[in-house]
matplotlib code that plots the C-alpha trace (Angstrom):
import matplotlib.pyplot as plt

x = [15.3, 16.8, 20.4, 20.6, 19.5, 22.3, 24.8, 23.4, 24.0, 27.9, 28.6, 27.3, 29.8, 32.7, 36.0, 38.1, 38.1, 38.5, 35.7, 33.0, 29.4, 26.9, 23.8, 21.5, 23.5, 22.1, 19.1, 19.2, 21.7, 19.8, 16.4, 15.4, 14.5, 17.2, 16.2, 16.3, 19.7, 20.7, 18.8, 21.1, 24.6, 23.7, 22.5, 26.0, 28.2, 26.7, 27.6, 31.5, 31.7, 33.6, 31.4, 32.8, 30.4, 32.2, 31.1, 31.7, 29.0, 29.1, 30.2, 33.3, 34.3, 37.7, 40.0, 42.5, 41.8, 43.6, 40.4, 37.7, 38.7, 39.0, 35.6, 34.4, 35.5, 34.3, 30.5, 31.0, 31.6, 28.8, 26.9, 27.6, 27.1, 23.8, 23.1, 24.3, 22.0, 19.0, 19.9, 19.8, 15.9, 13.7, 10.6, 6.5, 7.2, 10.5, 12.5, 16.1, 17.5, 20.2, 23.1, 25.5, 29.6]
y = [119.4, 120.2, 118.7, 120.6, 123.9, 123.1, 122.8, 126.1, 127.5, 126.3, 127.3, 130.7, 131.2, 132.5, 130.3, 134.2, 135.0, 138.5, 139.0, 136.6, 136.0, 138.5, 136.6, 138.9, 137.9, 134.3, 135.1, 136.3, 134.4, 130.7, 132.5, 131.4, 132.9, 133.7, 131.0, 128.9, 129.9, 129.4, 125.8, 125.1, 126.1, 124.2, 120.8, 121.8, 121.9, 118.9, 117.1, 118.2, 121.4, 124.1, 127.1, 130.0, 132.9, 136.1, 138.4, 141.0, 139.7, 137.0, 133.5, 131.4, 128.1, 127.0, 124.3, 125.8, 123.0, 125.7, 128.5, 125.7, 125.1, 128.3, 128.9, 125.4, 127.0, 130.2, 129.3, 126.5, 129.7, 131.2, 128.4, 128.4, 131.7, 131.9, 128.7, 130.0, 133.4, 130.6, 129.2, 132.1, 133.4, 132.3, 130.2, 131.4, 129.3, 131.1, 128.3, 128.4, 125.6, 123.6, 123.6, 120.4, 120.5]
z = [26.2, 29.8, 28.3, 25.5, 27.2, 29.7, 26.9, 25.7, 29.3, 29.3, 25.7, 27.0, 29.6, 29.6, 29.6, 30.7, 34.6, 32.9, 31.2, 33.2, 31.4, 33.1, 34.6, 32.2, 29.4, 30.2, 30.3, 26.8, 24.6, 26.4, 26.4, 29.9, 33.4, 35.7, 38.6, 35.5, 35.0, 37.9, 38.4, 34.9, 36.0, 39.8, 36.9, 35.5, 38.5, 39.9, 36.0, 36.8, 34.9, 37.3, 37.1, 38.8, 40.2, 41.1, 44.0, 41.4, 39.3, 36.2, 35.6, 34.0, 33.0, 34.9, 33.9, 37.2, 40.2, 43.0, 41.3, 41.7, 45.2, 46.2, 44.6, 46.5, 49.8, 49.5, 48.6, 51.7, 54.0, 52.6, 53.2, 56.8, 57.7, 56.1, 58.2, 61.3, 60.6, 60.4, 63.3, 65.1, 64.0, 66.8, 65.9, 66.8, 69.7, 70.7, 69.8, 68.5, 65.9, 68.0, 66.2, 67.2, 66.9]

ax = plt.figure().add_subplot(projection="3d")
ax.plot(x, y, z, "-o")
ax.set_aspect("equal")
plt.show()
């Protein structure tokens, strides 16, 4: 069941960077939550299909290796600055995370 709702997540988005599939759209042409969504395009990515998120809201399928990079790098900063705000929240205790080089 998980495959083929995951096939019905990829046929649902988008192949044009110009007209990108909405998230809500997901959640109504595939029928499911949007964490489950979500969960689906993450299954998808991890399966090789280049699923690009805009910051402008909505998803596409890429076949362009420079636009999947760029995408690669850009959630990788994202990634890293949300860690570094972690990092920097004190525990109960006072603590700091130690973050290593």
């Amino acid at each position: 069941r998980l495959r083929d709702s995951r096939m019905n997540i990829i046929n649902a988005i988008s192949h044009d960077r110009e007209s990108p599939t909405k998230k809500q759209e997901l959640v109504q042409l595939c029928n499911v939550s949007e964490r489950e969504a979500r969960r689906q395009i993450a299954a998808a990515r991890r399966a090789g299909v280049w699923i690009v998120s805009l910051l402008a809201g909505g998803y596409y399928i890429t076949e362009d290796p420079a636009e999947w990079n760029e995408f690669c790098q850009q959630e990788r900063r994202r990634a890293l600055a949300t860690f570094k705000k972690a990092a920097a929240i004190p525990d109960a205790g006072g603590q700091q995370m130690q973050m290593e080089a």
